[in-house]
C-alpha positions in Angstrom: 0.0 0.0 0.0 1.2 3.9 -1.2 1.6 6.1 2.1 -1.2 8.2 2.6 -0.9 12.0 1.9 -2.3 15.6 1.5 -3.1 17.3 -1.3 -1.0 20.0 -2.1 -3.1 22.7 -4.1 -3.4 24.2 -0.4 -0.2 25.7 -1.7 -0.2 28.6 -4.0 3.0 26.9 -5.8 3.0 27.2 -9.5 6.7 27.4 -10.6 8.9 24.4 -10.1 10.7 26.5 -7.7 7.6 27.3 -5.6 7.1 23.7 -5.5 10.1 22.1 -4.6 10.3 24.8 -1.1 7.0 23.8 -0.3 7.6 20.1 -0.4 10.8 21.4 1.7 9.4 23.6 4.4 5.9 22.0 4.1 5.7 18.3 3.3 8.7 17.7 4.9 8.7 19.4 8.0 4.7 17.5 8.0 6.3 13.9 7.7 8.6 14.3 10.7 6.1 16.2 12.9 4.2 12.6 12.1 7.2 10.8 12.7 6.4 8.6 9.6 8.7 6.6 7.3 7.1 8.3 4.3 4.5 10.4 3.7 2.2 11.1 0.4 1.6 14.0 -1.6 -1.4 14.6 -4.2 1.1 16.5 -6.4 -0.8 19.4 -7.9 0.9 20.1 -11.2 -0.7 23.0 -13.0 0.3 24.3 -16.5 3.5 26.1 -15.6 5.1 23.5 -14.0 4.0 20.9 -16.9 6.3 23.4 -19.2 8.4 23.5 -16.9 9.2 19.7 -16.0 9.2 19.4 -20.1 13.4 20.3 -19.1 14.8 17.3 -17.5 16.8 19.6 -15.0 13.5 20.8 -13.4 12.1 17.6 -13.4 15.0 15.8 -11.7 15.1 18.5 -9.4 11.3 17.9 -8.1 12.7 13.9 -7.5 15.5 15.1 -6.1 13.6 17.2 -3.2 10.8 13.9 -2.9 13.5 11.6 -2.5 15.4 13.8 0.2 12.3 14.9 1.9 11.0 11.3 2.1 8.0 12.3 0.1 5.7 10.0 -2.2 4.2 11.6 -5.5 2.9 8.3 -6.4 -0.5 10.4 -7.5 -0.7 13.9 -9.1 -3.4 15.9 -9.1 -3.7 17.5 -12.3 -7.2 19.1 -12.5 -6.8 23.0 -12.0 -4.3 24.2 -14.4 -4.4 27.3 -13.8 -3.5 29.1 -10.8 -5.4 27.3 -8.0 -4.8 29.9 -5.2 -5.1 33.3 -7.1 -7.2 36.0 -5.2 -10.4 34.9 -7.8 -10.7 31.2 -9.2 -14.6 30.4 -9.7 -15.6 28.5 -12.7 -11.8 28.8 -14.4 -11.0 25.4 -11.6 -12.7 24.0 -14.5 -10.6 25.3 -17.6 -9.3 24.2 -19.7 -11.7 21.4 -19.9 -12.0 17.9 -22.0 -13.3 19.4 -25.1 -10.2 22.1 -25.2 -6.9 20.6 -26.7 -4.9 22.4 -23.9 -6.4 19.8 -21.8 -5.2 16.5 -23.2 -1.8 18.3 -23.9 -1.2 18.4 -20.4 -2.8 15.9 -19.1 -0.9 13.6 -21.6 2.8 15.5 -20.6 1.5 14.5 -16.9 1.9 10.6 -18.1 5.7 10.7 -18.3 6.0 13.1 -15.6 4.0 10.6 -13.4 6.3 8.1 -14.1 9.3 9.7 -13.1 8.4 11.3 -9.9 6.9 7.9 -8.6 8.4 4.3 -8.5 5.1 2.9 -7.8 3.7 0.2 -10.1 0.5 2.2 -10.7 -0.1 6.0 -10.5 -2.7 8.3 -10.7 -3.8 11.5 -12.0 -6.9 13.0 -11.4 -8.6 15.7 -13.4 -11.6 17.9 -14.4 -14.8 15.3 -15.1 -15.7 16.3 -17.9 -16.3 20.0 -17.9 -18.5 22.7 -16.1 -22.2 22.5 -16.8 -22.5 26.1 -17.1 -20.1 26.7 -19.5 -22.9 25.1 -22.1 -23.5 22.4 -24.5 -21.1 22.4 -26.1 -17.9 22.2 -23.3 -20.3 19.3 -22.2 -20.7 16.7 -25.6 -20.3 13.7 -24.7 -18.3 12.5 -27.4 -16.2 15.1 -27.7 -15.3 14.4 -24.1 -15.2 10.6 -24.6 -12.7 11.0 -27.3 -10.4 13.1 -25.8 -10.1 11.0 -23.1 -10.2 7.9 -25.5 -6.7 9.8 -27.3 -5.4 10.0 -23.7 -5.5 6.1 -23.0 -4.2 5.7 -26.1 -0.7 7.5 -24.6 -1.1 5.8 -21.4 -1.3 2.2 -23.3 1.8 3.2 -25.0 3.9 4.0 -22.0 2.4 0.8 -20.4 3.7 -1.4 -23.2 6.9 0.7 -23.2 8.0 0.5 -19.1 5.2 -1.9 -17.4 3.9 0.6 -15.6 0.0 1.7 -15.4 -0.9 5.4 -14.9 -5.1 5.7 -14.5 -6.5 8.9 -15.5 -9.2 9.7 -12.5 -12.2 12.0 -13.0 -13.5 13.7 -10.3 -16.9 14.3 -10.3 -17.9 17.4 -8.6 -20.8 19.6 -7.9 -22.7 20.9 -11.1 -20.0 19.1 -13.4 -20.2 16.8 -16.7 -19.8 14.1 -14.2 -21.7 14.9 -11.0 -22.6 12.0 -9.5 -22.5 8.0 -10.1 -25.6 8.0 -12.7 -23.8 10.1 -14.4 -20.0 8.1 -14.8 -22.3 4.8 -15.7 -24.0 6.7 -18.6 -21.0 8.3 -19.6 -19.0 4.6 -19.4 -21.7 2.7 -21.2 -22.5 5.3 -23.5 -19.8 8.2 -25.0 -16.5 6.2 -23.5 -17.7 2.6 -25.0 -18.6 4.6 -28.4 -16.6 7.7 -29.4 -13.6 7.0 -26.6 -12.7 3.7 -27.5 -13.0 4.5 -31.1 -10.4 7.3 -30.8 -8.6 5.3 -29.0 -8.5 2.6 -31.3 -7.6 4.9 -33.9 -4.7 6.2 -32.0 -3.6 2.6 -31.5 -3.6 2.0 -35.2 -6.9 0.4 -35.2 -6.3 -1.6 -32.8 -10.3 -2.1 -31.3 -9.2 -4.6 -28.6 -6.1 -3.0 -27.1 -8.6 0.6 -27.2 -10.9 -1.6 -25.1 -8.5 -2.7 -22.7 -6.6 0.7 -22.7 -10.0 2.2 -21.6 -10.4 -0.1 -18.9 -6.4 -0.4 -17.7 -6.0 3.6 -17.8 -9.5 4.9 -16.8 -11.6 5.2 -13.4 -12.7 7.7 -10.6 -11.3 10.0 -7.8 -13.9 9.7 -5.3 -13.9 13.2 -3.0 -16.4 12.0 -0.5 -17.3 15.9 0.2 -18.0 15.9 -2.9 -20.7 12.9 -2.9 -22.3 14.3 0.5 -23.2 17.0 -1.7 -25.0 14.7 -4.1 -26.6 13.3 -0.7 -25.6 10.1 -1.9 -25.6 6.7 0.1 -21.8 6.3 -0.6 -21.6 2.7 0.4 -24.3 1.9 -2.6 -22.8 4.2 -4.7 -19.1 2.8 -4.6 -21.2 -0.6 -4.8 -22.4 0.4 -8.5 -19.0 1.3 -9.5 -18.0 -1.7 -8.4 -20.5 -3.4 -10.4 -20.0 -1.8 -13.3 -16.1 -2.6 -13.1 -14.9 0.9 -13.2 -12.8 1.1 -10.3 -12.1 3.9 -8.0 -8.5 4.9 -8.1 -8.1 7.6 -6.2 -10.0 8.9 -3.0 -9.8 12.4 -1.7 -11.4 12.7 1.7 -12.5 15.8 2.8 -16.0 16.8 4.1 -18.7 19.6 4.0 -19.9 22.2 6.4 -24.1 21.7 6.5 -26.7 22.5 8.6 -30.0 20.7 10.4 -33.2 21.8 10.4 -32.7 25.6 9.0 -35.6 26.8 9.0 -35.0 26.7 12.6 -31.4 26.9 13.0 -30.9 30.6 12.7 -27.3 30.8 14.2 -26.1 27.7 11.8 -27.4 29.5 8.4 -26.0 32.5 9.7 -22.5 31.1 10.0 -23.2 29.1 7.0 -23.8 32.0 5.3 -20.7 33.9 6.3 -18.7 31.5 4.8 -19.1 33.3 1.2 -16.0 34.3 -0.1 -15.0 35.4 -3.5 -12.1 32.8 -4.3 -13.5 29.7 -4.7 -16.9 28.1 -5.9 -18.8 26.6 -3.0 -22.1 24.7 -4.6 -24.6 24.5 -2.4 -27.2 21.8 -2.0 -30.4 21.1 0.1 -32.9 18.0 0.9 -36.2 17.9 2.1 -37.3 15.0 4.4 -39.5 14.0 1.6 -36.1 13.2 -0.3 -36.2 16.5 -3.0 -33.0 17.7 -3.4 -32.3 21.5 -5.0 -28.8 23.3 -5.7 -27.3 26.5 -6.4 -23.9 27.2 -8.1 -22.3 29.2 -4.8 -22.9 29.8 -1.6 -24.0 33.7 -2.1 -27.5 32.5 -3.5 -28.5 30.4 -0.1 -31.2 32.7 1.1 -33.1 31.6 -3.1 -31.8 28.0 -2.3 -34.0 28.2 1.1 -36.8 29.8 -0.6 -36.4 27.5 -3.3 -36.9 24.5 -0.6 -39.1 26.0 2.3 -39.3 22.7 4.4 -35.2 21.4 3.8 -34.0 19.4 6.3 -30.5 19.6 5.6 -28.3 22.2 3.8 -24.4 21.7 2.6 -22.0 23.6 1.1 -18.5 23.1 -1.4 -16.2 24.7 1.0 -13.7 21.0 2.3 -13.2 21.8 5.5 -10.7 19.8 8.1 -11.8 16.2 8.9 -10.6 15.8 12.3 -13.1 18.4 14.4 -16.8 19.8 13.7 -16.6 23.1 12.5 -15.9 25.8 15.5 -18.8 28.1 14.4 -22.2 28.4 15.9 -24.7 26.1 14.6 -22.0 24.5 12.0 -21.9 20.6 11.7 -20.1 18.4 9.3 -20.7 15.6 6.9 -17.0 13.8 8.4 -19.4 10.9 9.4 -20.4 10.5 5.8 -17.0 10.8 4.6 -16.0 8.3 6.5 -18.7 5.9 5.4 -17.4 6.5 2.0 -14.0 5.7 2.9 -14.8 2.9 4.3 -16.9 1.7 1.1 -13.8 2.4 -1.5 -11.3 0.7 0.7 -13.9 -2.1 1.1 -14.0 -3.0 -2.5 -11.3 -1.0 -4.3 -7.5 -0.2 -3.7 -7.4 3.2 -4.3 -4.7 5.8 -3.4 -5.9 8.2 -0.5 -5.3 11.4 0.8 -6.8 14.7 2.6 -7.9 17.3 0.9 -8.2 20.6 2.8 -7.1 23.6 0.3 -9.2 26.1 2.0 -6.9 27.2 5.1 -6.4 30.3 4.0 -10.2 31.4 3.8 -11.2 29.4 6.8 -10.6 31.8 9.3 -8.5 32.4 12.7 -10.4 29.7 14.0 -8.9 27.2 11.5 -5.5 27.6 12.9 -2.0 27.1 11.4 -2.1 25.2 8.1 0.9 23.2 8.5 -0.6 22.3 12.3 -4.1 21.3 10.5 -2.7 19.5 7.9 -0.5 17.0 10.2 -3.6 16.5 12.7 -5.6 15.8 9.4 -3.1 13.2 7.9 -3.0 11.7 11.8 -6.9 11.1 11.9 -6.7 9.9 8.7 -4.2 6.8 9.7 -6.5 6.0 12.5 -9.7 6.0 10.6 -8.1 4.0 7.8 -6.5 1.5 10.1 -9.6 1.5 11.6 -12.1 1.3 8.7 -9.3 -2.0 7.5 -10.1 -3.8 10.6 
């Protein structure tokens, strides 16, 4: 088993230089606070690092500092490309998306990079699923999606067959996304990917139909962010079950978890902090349920009070804001969805063998009562070895 890690996009690191201090003063001084052999990090790699790791200089030098560090890039996380912690992201998390070239330029330059910061047998990436509802129809064809991806199996087959080594590609479905939720991935697999991707892939394979097929199946599956399916207020357990079913594995599993509130029409402190948790950086979809089982959304957290009017009797209201795992949230009225995170975490490592790590990237818009980052982030990774060791029991 891969250590487990933390995901770095906390870090507003976009040069190779940025990168290798923080895995220095960050990562490193992490792992020995935990006093642990090795510890993991979700890589982020965005666009300017890509180019820059294109030298091999730069990309030896990022082994260099994992190796002397005792750090573990065994998975990347490639999905924002762009600059993650800039005072505005929004919608641009979600650009370049799968029907933009940019995209599988990258995210195919991430193959070989991969391979060379990790001696692990598998690795993963995970990336943008799909694209962005909003941005339209035409960012979310599925074919055009599909084959993209399909063109990207293709490269990963070919490094497989070159070195014996398997890097799977792992959408993330997310909030409001091409890929939201587990009805979507099984349309999307049965459908687009077993139509338009394996016939690009095929093509790229030099018509090779049955190596696209098992490409597609070797090189593909999910990154399951179980904040991420609390906002889908999905039974987790029976959702990783159809997956599972369906034989498209989970590869990857970022736990992090939700802020929500009970009862709001009642709860007048919770909303209220809810509420203040509005900021301008990142998106935080928001989604409620009514005890009936009706679930409405909004694309951030500025349009709750519509959401509420939207859904008069909801029982429950959360939020897209990852918040730590280890503590309820320290505001009035605040809960957490940790105990469904958990009950996902159990599920993937109950049927899959995915790669896993934390994934708080909000420290620096939580607040004074979030803490030190570097302090969060090693009581994060501790809980998370005793809930995995655990959930393995």
């Amino acid at each position: 088993m891969e250590p487990l890690g933390y995901s770095t996009n906390l870090h507003p690191a976009e040069s190779v230089a940025d990168l290798c201090a923080t895995l220095t003063d960050f990562a490193g001084t992490a792992r020995q606070r935990l006093g642990w052999e090795r510890l993991g990090v979700d890589l982020r790699l965005g666009s300017q690092a890509i180019q820059e790791c294109a030298a091999p200089e730069a990309l030896a030098q990022v082994r260099e500092t994992l190796d002397r560090q005792h750090l573990s890039a065994h998975t990347l996380n490639g999905f924002p490309l762009g600059h993650f912690q800039a005072a505005v992201v929004k919608q641009s998390a979600y650009t370049p998306d799968w029907t933009d070239p940019a995209r599988l330029g990258d995210t195919i330059r991430l193959i070989n990079i991969a391979l060379a910061l990790s001696d692990a047998p598998v690795v993963t990436i995970s990336t943008v699923p799909g694209s962005y509802r909003p941005f339209g129809a035409g960012h979310n064809d599925p074919a055009r999606i599909a084959a993209a991806l399909g063109q990207w199996c293709a490269a990963a087959a070919r490094a497989h067959r070159d070195g014996n080594r398997t890097v799977i590609l792992a959408l993330e479905p997310e909030p409001w996304c091409f890929l939201e939720n587990t009805a979507d991935v099984l349309a999307f697999w049965r459908g687009a990917l077993a139509e338009a991707g394996v016939a690009a892939c095929a093509e790229a394979l030099d018509g090779d139909r049955a190596a696209a097929i098992q490409a597609v199946r070797r090189h593909l599956g999910i990154c399951w962010d179980t904040c991420h399916f609390s906002l889908a207020f999905a039974d987790q357990a029976v959702a990783v079950a159809q997956l599972r079913d369906a034989q498209i594995p989970i590869a990857k599993v970022q736990v992090s978890a939700a802020p929500e509130v009970h009862h709001p029409r009642t709860d007048i402190d919770g909303i209220a902090a809810l509420r203040a948790l509005a900021e301008p950086r990142f998106l935080h979809q928001t989604a409620a349920r009514s005890a009936a089982g009706s679930v409405v959304k909004v694309e951030d957290l500025d349009q709750l009070d519509a959401l509420l009017a939207r859904l008069p009797h909801a029982q429950t209201v959360r939020s897209h804001f990852h918040v730590p795992i280890f503590r309820e949230p320290q505001e009035s009225g605040l809960s957490s969805t940790i105990a469904d995170s958990l009950a996902g975490l159990r599920a993937c490592l109950h049927q899959h063998n995915p790669h896993v790590a934390v994934e708080t990237y909000t420290w620096s818009i939580l607040g004074p009562s979030a803490g030190d980052p570097l302090a969060g982030t090693v009581r994060e990774l501790a809980f998370l070895r005793g809930a995995v060791d655990g959930l393995r029991c």
